[in-house]
Z-matrix of the N, CA and C atoms (Angstrom, degrees):
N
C 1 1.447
C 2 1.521 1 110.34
N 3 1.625 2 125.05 1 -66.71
C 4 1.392 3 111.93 2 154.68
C 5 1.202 4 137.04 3 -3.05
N 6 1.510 5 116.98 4 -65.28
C 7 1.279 6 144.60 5 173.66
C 8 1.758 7 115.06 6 -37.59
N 9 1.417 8 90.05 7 -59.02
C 10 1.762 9 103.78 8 -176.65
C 11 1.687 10 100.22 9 -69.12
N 12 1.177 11 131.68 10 -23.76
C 13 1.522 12 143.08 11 -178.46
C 14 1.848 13 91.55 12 -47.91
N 15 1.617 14 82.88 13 -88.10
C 16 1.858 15 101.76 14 -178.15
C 17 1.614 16 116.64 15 -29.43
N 18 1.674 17 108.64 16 -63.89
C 19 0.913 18 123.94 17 177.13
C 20 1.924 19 118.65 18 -41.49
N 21 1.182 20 86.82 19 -38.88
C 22 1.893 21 95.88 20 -178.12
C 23 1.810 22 95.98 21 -74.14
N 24 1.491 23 100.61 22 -49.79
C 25 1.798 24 99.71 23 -172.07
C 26 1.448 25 120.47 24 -42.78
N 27 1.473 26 98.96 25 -40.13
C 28 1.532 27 99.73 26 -155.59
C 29 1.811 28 96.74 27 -92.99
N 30 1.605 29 101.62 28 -22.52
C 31 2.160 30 89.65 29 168.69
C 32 1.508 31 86.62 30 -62.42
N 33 1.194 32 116.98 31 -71.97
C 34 1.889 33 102.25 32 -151.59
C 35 1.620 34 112.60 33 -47.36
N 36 1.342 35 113.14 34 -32.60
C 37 1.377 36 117.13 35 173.97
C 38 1.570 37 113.50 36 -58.72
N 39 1.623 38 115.74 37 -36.12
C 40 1.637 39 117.03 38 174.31
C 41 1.338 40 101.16 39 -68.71
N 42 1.068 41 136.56 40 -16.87
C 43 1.399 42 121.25 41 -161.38
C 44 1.484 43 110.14 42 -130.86
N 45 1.449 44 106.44 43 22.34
C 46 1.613 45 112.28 44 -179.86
C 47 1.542 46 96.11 45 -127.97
N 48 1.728 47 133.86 46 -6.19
C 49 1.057 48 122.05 47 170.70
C 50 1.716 49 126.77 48 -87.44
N 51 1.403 50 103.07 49 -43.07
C 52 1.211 51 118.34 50 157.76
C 53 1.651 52 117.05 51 -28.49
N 54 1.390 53 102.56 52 -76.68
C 55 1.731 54 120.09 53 169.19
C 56 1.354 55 103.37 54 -18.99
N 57 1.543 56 112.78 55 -60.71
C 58 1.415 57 119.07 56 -142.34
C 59 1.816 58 95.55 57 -76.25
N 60 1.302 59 113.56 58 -30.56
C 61 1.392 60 113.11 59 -174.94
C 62 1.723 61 122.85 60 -83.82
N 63 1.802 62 100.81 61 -12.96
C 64 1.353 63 86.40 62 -170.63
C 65 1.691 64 110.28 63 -106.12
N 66 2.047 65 96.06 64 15.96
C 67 1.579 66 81.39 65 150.09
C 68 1.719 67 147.40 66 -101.56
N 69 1.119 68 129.07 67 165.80
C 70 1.425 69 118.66 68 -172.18
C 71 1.102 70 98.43 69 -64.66
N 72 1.766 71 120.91 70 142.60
C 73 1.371 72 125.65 71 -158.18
C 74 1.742 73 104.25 72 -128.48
N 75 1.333 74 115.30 73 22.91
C 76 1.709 75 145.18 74 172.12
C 77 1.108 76 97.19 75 -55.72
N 78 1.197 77 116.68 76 164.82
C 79 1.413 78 119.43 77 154.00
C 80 1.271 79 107.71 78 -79.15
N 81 1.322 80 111.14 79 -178.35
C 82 1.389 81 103.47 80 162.60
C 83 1.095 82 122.45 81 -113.62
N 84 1.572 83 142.00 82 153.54
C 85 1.059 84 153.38 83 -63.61
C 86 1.375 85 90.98 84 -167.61
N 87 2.319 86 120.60 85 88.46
C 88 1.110 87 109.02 86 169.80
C 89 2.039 88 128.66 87 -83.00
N 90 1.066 89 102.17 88 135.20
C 91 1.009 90 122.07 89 -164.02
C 92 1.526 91 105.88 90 -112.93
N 93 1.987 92 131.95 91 165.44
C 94 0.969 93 121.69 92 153.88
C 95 1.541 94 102.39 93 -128.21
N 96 0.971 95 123.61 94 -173.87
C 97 1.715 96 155.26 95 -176.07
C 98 1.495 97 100.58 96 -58.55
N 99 1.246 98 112.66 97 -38.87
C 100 1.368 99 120.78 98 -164.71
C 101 1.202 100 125.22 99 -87.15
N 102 1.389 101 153.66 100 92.11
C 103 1.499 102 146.61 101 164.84
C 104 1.336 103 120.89 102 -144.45
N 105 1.131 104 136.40 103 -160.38
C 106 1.432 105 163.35 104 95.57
C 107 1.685 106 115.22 105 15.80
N 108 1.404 107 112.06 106 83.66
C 109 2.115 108 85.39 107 171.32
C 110 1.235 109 125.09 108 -73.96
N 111 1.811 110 104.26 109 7.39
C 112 1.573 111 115.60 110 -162.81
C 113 1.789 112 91.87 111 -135.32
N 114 1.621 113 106.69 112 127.60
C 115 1.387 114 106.43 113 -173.46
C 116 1.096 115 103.94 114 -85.64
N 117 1.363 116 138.46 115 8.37
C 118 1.507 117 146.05 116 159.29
C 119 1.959 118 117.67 117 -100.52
N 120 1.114 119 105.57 118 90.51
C 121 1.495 120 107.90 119 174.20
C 122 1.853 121 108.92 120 -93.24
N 123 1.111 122 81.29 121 161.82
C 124 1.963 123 96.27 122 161.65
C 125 1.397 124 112.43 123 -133.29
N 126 1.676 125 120.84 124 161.37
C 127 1.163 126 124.27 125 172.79
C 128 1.477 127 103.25 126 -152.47
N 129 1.382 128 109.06 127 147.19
C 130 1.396 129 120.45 128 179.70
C 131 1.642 130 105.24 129 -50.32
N 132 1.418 131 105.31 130 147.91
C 133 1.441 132 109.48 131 164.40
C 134 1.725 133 129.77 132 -74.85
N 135 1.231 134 121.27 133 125.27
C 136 1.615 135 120.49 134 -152.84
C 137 1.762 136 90.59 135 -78.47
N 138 0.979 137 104.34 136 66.03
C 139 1.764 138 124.27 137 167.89
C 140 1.940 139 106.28 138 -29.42
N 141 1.498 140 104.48 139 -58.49
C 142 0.851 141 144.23 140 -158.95
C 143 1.823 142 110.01 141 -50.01
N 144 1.210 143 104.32 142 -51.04
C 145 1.604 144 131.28 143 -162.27
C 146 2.013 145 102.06 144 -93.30
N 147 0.899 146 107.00 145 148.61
C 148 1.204 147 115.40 146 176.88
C 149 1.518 148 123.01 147 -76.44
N 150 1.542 149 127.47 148 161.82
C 151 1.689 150 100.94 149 -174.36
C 152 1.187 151 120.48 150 -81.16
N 153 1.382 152 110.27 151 -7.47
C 154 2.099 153 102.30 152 151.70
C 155 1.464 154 122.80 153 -42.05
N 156 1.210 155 92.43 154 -29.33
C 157 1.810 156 98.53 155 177.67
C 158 1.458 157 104.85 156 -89.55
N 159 1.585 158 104.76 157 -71.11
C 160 1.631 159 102.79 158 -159.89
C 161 1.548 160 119.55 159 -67.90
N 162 1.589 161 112.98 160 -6.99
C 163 1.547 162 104.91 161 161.42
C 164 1.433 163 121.25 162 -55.38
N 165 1.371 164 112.03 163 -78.40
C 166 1.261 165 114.50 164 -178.24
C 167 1.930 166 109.77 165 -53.55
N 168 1.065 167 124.04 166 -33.73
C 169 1.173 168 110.46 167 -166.63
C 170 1.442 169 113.92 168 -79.86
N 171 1.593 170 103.71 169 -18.88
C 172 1.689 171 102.10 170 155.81
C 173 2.056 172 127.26 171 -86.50
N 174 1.507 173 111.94 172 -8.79
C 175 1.101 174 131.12 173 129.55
C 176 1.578 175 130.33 174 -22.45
N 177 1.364 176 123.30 175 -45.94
C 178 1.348 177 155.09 176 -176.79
C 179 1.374 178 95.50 177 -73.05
N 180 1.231 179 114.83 178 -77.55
C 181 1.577 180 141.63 179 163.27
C 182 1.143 181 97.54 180 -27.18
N 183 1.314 182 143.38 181 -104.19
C 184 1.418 183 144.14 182 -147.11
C 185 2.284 184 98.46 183 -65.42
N 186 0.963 185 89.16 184 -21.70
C 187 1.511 186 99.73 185 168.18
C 188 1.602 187 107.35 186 -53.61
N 189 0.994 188 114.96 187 -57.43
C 190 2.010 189 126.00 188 -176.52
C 191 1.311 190 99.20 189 -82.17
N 192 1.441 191 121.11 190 -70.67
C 193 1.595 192 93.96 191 169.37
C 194 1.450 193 142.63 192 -37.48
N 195 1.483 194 131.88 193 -35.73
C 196 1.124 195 111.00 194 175.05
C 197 1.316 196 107.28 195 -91.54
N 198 1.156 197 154.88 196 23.69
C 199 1.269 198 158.99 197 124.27
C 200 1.565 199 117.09 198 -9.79
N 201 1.891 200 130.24 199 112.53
C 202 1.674 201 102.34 200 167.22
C 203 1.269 202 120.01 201 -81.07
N 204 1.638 203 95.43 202 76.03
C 205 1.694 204 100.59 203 167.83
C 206 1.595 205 104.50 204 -117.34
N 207 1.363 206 135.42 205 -165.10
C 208 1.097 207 128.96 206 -179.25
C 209 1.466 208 103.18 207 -113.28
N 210 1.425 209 113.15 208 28.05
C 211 1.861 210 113.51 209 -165.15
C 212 1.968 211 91.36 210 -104.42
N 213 1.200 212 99.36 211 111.41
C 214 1.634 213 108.46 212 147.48
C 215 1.479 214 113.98 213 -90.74
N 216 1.804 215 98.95 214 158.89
C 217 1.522 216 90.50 215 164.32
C 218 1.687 217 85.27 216 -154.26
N 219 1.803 218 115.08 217 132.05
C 220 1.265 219 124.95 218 -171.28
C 221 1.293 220 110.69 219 -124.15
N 222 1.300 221 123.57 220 148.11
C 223 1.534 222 115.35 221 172.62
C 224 1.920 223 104.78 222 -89.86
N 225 1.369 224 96.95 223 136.34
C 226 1.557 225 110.95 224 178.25
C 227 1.781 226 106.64 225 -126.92
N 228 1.247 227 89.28 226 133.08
C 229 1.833 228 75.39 227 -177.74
C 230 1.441 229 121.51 228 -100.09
N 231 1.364 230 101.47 229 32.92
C 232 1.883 231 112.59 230 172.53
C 233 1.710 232 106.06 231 -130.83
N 234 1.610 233 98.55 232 5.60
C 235 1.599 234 89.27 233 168.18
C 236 1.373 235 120.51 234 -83.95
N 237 1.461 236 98.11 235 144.69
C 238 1.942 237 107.27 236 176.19
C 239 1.843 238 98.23 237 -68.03
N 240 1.244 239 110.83 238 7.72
C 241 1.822 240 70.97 239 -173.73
C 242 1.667 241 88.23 240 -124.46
N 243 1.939 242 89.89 241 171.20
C 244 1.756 243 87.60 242 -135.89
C 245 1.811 244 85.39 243 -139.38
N 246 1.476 245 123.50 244 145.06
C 247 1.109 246 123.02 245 163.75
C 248 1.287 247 96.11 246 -121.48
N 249 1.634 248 114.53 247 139.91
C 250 1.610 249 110.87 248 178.73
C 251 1.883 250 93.73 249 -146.12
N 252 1.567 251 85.25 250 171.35
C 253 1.998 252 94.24 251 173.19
C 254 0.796 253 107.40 252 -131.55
N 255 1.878 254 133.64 253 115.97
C 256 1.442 255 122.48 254 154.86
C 257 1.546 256 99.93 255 -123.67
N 258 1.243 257 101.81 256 -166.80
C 259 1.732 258 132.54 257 168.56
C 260 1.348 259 101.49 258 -71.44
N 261 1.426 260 123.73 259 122.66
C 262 1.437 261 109.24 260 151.91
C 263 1.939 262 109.54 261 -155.48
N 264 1.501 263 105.40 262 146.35
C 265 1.226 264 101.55 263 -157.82
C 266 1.122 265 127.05 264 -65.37
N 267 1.599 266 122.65 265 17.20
C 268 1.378 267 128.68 266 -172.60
C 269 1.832 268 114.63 267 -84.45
N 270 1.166 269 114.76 268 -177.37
C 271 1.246 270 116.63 269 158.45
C 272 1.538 271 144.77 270 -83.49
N 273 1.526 272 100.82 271 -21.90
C 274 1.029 273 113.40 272 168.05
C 275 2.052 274 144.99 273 -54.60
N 276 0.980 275 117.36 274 152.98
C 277 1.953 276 95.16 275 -173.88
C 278 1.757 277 97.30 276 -106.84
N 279 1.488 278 112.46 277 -31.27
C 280 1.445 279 100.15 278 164.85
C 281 1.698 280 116.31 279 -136.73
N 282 0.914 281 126.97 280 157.50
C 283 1.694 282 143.82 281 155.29
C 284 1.289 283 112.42 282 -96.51
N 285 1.532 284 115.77 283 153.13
C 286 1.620 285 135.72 284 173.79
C 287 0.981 286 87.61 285 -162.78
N 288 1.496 287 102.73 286 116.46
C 289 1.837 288 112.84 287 162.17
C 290 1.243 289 106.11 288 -128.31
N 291 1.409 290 112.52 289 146.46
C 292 1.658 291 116.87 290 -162.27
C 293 1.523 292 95.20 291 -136.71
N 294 1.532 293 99.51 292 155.62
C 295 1.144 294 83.61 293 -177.15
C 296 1.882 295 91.80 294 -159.01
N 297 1.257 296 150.79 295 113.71
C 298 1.581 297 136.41 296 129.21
C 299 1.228 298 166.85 297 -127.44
N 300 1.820 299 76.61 298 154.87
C 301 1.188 300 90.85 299 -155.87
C 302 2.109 301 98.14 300 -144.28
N 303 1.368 302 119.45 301 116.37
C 304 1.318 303 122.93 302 -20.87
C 305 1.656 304 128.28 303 -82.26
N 306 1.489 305 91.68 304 7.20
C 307 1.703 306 94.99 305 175.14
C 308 1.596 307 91.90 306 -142.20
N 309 1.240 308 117.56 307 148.06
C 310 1.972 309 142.75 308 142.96
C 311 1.521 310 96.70 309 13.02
N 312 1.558 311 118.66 310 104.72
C 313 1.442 312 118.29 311 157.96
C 314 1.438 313 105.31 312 -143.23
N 315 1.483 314 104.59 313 161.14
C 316 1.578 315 110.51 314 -176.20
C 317 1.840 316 100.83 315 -146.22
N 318 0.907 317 93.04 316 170.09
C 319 1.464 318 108.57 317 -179.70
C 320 1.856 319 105.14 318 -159.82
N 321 1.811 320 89.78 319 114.58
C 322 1.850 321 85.26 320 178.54
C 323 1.268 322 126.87 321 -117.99
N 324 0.965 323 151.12 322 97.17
C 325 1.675 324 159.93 323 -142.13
C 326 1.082 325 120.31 324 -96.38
N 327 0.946 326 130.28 325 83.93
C 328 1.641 327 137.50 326 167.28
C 329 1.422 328 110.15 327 -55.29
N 330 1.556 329 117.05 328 126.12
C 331 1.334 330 127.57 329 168.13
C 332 1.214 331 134.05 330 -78.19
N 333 1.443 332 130.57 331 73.20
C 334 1.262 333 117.82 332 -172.46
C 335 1.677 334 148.17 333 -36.69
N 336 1.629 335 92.60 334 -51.26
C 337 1.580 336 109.68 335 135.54
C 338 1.321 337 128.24 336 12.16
N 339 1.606 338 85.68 337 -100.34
C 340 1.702 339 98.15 338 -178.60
C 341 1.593 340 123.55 339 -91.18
N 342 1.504 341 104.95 340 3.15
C 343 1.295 342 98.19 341 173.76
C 344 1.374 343 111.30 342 -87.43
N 345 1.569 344 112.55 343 -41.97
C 346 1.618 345 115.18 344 -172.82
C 347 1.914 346 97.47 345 -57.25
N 348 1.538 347 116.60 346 -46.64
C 349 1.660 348 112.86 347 -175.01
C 350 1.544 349 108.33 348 -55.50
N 351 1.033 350 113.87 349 -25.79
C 352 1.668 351 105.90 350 175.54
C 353 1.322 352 138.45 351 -130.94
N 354 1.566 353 105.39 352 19.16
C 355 1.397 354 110.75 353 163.08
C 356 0.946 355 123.67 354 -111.00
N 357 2.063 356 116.43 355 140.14
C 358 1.324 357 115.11 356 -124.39
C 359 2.226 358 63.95 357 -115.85
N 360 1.288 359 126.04 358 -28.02
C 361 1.651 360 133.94 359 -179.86
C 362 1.507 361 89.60 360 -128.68
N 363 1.742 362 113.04 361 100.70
C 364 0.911 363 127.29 362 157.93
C 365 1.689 364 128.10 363 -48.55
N 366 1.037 365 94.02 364 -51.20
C 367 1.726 366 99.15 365 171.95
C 368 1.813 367 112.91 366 -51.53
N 369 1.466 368 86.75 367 -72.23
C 370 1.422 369 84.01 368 -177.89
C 371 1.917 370 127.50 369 -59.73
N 372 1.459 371 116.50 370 -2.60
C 373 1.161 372 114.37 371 154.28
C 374 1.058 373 142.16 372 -69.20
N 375 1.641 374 96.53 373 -41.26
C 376 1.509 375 104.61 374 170.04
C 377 1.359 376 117.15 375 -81.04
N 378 1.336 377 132.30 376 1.32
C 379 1.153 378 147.95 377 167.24
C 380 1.478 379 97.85 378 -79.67
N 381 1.390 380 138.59 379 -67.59
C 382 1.208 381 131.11 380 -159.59
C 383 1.844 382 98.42 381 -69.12
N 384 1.358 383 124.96 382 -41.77
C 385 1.253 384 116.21 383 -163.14
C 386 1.647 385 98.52 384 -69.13
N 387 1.385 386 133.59 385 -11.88
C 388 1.178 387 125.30 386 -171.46
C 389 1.133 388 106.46 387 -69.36
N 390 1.588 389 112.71 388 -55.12
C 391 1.443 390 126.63 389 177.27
C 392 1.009 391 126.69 390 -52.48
N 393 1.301 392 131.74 391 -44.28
C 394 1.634 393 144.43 392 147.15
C 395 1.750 394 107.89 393 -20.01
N 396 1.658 395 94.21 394 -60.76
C 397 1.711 396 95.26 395 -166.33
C 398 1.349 397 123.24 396 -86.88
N 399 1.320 398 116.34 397 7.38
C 400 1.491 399 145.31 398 -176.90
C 401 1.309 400 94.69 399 -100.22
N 402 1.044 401 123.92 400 -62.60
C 403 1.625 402 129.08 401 174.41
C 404 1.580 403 110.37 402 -29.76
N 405 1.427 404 132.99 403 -57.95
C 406 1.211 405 138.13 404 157.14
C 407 1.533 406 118.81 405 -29.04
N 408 1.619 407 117.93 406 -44.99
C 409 1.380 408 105.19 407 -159.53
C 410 1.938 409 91.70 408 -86.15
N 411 1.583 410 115.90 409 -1.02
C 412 1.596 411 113.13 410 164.68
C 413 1.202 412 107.11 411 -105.75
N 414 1.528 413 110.82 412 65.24
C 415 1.897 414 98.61 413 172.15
C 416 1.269 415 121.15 414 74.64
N 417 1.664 416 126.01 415 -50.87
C 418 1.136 417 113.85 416 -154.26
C 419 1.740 418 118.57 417 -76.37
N 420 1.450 419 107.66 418 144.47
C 421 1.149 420 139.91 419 -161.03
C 422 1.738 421 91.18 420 -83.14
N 423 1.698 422 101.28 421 127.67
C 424 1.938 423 111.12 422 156.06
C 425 1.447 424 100.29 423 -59.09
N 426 1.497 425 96.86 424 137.03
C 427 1.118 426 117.24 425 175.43
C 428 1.401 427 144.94 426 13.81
N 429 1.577 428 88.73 427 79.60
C 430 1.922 429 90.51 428 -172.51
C 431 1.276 430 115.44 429 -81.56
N 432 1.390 431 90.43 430 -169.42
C 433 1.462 432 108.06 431 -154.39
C 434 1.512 433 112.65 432 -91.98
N 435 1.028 434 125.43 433 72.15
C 436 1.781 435 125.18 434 -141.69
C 437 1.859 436 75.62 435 -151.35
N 438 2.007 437 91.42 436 150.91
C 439 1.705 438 100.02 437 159.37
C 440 1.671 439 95.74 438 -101.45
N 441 1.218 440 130.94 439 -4.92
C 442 1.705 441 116.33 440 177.78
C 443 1.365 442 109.72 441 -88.38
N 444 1.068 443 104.78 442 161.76
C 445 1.535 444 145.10 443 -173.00
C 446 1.689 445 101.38 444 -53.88
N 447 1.310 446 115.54 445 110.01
C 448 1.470 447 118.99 446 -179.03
C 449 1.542 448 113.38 447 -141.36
N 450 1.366 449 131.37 448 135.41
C 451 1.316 450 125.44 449 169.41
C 452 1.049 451 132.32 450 -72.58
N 453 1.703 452 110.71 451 -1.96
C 454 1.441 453 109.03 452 160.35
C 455 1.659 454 121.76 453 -100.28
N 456 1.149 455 116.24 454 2.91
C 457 1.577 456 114.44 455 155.64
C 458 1.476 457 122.31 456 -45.66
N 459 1.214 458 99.06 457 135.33
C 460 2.078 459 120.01 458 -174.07
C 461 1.691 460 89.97 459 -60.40
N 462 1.269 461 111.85 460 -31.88
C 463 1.670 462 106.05 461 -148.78
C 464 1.525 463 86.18 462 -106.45
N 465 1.322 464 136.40 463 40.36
C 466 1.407 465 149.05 464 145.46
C 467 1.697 466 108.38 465 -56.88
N 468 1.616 467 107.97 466 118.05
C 469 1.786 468 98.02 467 164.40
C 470 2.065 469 95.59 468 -104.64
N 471 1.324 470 107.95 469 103.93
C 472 1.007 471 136.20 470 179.85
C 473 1.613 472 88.12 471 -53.28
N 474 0.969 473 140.84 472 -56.74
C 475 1.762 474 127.28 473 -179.63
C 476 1.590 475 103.51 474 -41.51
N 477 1.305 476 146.72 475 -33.61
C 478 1.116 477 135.21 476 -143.96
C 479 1.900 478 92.20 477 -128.98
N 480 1.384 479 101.69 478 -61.16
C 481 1.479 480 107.40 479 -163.40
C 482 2.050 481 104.36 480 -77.01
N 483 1.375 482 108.90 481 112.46
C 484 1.457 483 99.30 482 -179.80
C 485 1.441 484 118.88 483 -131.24
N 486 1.269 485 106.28 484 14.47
C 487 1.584 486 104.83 485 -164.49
C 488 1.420 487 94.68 486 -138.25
N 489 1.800 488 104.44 487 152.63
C 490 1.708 489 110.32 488 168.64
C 491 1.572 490 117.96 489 -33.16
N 492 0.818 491 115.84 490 125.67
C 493 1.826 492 115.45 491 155.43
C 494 1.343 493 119.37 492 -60.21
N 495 1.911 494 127.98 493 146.94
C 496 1.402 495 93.01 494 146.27
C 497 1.623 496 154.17 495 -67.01
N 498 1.304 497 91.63 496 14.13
C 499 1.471 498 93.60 497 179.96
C 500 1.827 499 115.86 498 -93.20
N 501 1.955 500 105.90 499 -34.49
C 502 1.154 501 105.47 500 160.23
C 503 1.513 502 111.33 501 -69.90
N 504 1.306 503 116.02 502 -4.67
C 505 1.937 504 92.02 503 -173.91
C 506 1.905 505 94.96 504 -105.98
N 507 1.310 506 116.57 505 13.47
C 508 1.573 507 114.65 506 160.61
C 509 1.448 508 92.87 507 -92.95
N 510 0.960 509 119.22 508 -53.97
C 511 1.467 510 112.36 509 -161.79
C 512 1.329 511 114.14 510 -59.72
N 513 1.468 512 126.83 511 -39.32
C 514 1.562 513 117.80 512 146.63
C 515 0.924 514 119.02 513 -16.89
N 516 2.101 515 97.22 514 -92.43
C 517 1.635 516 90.99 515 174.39
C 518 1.131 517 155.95 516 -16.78
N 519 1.529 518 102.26 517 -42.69
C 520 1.569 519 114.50 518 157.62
C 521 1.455 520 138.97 519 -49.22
N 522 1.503 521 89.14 520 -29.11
C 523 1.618 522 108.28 521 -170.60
C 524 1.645 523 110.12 522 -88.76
N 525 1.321 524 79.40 523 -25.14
C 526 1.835 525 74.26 524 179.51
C 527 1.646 526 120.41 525 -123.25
């Protein structure tokens, strides 16, 4: 009787190690409610802004595109969704507000404000805040709860940090 004990332990033991290895052992992958149902967006061209702005902020852009995720982002000049830069009295350096109704739109606002008061490499700020606020229209969540390296962390110095992380470009992945 013993015998059949062991004998049973060590099948369930053959067949409980395997299991344990052939799952993905990632964290998992915070996400919000909010994005893109299409990993290919467009947005109007910021016509508007001078190329102090629209360099780097198309910088941002080619930033997510070469990413191996499946997320494009193209300028179309009949899309409703809109990246722009003004002054505004908040604290924030970017906005993405989404909203649909009846299909996927966003609108992302760069703060001039607080970007010109605290960027020490203008370019590359507004380059990193693009990416940050682009990050939103793929799911990704402000500042998670992760110790790796992410471009949507609060504690981002946007002068230095400007491009997806790998942890935001799993978390894509995830999303799509």
């Amino acid at each position: 009787m013993k015998v059949n004990y062991v004998k049973n332990g060590i099948i369930t033991l053959a067949l409980a190690v395997p299991l344990m290895f052939s799952f993905n052992l990632t964290t998992s992958a915070e996400l919000t409610n909010s994005g893109s149902p299409d990993a290919g967006i467009s947005v109007k061209s910021p016509d508007n802004l001078n190329d102090t702005w629209k360099t780097p902020i198309n910088e941002g852009i080619i930033a997510w595109n070469g990413t191996p995720t499946p997320v494009t982002i193209g300028y179309l000049s009949s899309s409703t969704n809109t990246i722009t830069a003004a002054s505004y009295p908040d604290t924030w350096y970017g906005l993405n507000s989404q909203w649909f109704s009846p299909k996927y739109r966003y609108t992302i606002q760069l703060n001039s404000r607080t970007i010109v008061r605290d960027a020490t490499n203008f370019s590359n700020f507004v380059k990193g805040a693009t990416v940050h606020e682009f990050g939103h229209s793929f799911f990704l969540k402000d500042n998670p709860n992760t110790t790796k390296a992410s471009i949507m962390k609060y504690s981002n110095d946007f002068n230095t940090v400007t491009t997806p992380r790998q942890y935001d470009i799993d978390d894509v992945n995830t999303a799509y």
